[in-house]
PASE-248161 format. One record per residue: x, y, z of N, C-alpha, C in turn; residue in one letter; residue number from 0. Coordinates in Angstrom, 2 decimals. Each point is the difference from the previous one (the first is absolute). Layout:
BEGIN
       n_X       n_Y       n_Z      ca_X      ca_Y      ca_Z       c_X       c_Y       c_Z   resn   resi
         X         Y         Z         X         Y         Z         X         Y         Z      A    NUM
...
***
This chain:
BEGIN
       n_X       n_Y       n_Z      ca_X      ca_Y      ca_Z       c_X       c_Y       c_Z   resn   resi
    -15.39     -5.96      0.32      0.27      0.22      1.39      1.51      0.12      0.18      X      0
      0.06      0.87      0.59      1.65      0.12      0.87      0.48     -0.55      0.87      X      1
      1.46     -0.53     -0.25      0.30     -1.32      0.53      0.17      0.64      1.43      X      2
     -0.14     -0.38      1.33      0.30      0.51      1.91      0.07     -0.95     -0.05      X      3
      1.35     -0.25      0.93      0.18     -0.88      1.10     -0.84     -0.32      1.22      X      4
     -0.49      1.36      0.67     -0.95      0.07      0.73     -1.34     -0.97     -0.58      X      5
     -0.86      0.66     -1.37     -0.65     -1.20     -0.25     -0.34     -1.12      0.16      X      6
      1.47     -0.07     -0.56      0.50     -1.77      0.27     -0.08     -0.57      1.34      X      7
      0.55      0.52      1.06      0.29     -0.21      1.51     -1.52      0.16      0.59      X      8
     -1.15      0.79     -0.84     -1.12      0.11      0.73     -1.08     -1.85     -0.07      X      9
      0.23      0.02     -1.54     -0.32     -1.10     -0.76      0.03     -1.30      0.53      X     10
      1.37     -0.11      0.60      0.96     -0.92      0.39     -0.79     -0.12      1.52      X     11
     -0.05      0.95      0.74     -0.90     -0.21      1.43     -1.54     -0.07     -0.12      X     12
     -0.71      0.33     -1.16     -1.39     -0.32     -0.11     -0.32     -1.77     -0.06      X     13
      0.46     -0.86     -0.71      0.07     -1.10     -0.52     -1.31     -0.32     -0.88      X     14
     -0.90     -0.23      0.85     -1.11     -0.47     -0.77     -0.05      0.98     -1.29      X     15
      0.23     -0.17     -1.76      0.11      1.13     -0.92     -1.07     -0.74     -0.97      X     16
     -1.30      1.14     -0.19     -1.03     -0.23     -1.03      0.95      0.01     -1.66      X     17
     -0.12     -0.56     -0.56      0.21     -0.23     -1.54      0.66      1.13     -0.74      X     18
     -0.35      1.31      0.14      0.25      0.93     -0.69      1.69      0.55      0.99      X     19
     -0.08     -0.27      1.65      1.02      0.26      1.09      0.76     -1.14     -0.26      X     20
     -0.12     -1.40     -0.55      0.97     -0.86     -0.69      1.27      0.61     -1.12      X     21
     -1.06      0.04     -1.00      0.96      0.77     -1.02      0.58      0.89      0.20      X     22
     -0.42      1.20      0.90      0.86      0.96      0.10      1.42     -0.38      1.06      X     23
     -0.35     -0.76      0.78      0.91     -0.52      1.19      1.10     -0.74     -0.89      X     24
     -0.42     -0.94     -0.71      0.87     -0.36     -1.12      0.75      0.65     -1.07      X     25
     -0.52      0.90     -0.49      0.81      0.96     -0.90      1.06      0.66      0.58      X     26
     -0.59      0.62      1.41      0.75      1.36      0.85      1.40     -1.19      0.95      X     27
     -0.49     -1.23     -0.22      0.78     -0.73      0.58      1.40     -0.59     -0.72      X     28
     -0.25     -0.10     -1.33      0.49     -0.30     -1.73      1.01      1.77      0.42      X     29
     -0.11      0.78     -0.11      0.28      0.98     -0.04      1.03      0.34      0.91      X     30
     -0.39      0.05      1.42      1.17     -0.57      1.01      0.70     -0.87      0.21      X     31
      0.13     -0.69     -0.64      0.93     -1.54     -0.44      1.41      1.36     -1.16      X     32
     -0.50      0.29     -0.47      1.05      1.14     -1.69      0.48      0.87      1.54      X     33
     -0.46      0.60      0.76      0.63      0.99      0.99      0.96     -0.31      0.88      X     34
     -0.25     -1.44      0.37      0.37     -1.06      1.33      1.31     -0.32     -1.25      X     35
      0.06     -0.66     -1.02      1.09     -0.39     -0.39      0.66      1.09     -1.00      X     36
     -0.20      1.44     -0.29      0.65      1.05     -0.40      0.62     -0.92     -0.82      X     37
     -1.69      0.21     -1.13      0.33     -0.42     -1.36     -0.28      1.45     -0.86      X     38
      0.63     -0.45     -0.98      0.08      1.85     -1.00     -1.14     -0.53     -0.73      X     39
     -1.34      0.36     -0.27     -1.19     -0.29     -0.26     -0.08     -0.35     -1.41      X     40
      0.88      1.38     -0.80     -0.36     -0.12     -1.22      1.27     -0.95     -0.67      X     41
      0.91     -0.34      0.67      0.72     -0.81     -1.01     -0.28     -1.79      0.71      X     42
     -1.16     -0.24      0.73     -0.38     -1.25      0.35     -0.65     -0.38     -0.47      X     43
     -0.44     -1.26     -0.14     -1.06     -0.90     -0.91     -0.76     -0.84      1.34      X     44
     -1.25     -0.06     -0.16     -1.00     -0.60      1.08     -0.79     -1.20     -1.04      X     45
      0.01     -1.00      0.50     -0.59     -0.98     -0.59     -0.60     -1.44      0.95      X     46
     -0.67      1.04      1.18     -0.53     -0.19      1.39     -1.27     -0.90     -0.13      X     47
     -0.43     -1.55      0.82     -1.06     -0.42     -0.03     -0.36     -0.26      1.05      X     48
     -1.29      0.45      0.33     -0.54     -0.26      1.68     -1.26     -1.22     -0.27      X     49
      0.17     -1.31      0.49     -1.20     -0.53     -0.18     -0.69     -0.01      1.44      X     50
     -1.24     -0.54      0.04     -0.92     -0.54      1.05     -1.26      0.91     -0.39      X     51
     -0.86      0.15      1.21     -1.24      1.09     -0.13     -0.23      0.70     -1.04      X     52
      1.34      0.94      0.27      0.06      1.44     -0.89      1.32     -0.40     -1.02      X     53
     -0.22     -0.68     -0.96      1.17      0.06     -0.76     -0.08      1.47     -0.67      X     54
      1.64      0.37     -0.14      0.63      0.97     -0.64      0.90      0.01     -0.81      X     55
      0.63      0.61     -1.02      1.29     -0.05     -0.83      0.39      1.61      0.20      X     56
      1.36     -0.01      0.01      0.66      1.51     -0.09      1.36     -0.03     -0.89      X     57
     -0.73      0.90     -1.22      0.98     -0.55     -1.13      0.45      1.49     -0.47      X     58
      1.99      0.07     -0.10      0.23      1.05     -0.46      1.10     -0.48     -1.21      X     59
      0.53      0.67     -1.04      1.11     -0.09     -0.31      1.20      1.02      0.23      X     60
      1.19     -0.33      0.03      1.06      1.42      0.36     -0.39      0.80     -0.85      X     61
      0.25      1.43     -0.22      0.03      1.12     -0.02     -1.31      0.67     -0.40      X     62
     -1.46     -0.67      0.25     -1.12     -0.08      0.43     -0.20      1.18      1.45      X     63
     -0.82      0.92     -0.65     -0.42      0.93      1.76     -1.09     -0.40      0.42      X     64
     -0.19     -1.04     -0.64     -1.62     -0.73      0.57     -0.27     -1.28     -0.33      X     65
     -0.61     -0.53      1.85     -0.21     -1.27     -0.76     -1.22     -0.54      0.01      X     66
     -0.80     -1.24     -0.38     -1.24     -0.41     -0.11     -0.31     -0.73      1.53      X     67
     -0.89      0.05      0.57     -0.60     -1.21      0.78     -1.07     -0.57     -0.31      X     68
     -0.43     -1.26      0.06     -0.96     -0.43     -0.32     -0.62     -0.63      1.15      X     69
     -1.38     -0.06      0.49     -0.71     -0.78      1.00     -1.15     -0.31     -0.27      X     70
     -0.01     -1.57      0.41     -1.34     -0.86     -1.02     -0.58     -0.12      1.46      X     71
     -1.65      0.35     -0.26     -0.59     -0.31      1.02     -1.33     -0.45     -0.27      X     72
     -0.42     -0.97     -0.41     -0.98     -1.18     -0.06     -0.12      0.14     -1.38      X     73
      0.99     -0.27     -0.53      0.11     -0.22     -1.72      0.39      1.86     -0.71      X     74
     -0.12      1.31      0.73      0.14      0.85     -0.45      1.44      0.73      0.24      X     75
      0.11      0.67     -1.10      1.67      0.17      0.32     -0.38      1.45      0.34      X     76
      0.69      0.57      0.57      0.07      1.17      0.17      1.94      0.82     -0.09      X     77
     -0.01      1.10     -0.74      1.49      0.61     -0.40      0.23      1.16      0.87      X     78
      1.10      0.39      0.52      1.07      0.55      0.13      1.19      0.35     -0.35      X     79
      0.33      1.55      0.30      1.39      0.29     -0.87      0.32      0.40      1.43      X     80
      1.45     -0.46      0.57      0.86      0.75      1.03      1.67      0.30     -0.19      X     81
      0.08      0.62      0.60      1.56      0.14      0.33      0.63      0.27      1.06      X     82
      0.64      0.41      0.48      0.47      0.14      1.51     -0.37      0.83      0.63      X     83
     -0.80      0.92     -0.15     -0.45      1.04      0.61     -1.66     -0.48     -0.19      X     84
     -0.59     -0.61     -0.30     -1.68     -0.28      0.07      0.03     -0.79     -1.30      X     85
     -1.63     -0.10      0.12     -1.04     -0.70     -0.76     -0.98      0.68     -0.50      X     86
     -0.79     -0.31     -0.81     -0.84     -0.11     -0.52     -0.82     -1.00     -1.23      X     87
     -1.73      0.33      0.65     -0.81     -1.13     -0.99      0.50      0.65     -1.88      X     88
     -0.11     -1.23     -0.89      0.27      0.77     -1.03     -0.88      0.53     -1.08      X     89
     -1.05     -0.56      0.42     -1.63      0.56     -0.07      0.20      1.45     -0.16      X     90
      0.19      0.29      1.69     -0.09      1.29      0.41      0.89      1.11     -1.74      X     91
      1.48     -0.44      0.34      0.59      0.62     -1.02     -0.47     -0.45     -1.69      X     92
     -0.75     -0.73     -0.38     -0.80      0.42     -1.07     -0.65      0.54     -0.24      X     93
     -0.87      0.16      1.43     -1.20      0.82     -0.47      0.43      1.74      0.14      X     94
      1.14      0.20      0.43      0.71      1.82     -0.75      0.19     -0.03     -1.30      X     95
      0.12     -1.11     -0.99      0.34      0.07     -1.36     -1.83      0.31     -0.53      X     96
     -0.77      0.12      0.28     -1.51     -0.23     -0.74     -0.24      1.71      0.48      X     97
***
């Protein structure tokens, strides 16, 4: 998904967010945090932990164009690769290698 502000601002006035509108609110939110503080993406390191409900990690190293997220949700992890411009599941991008 492609990172909007708009998104975000829609997200942000819905409140009540089903599970799958969590994570994304969180990622796209992870994402506008790098915009808001005009960080240079690829020479930053993310080593981000969100606990409660929806725990998350957002882990990059510098000169990395991508980084991992991870979100455990009732014992299952689920992956992500983002960078400042979007996300994506990393599922998704394996299954173009088959």
């Amino acid at each position: 998904m492609k990172y909007s502000e708009i998104e975000v601002k829609k997200m942000l006035k819905k409140g009540d967010l089903n599970l799958e509108d969590q994570i994304k609110f969180n990622i796209l939110n992870f994402i506008r945090t790098i915009y808001f503080n005009e960080l240079d993406f690829i020479e930053s390191s993310f080593g981000t932990e969100f606990f409660g409900e929806l725990p998350m990690t957002f882990q990059k190293k510098p000169g990395q164009v991508m980084g991992l997220i991870t979100a455990t949700i009732d014992g299952e992890v689920w992956k992500y690769v983002f960078n400042n411009k979007g996300y994506e599941p990393l599922e998704d991008l394996l299954e173009l290698g088959k």
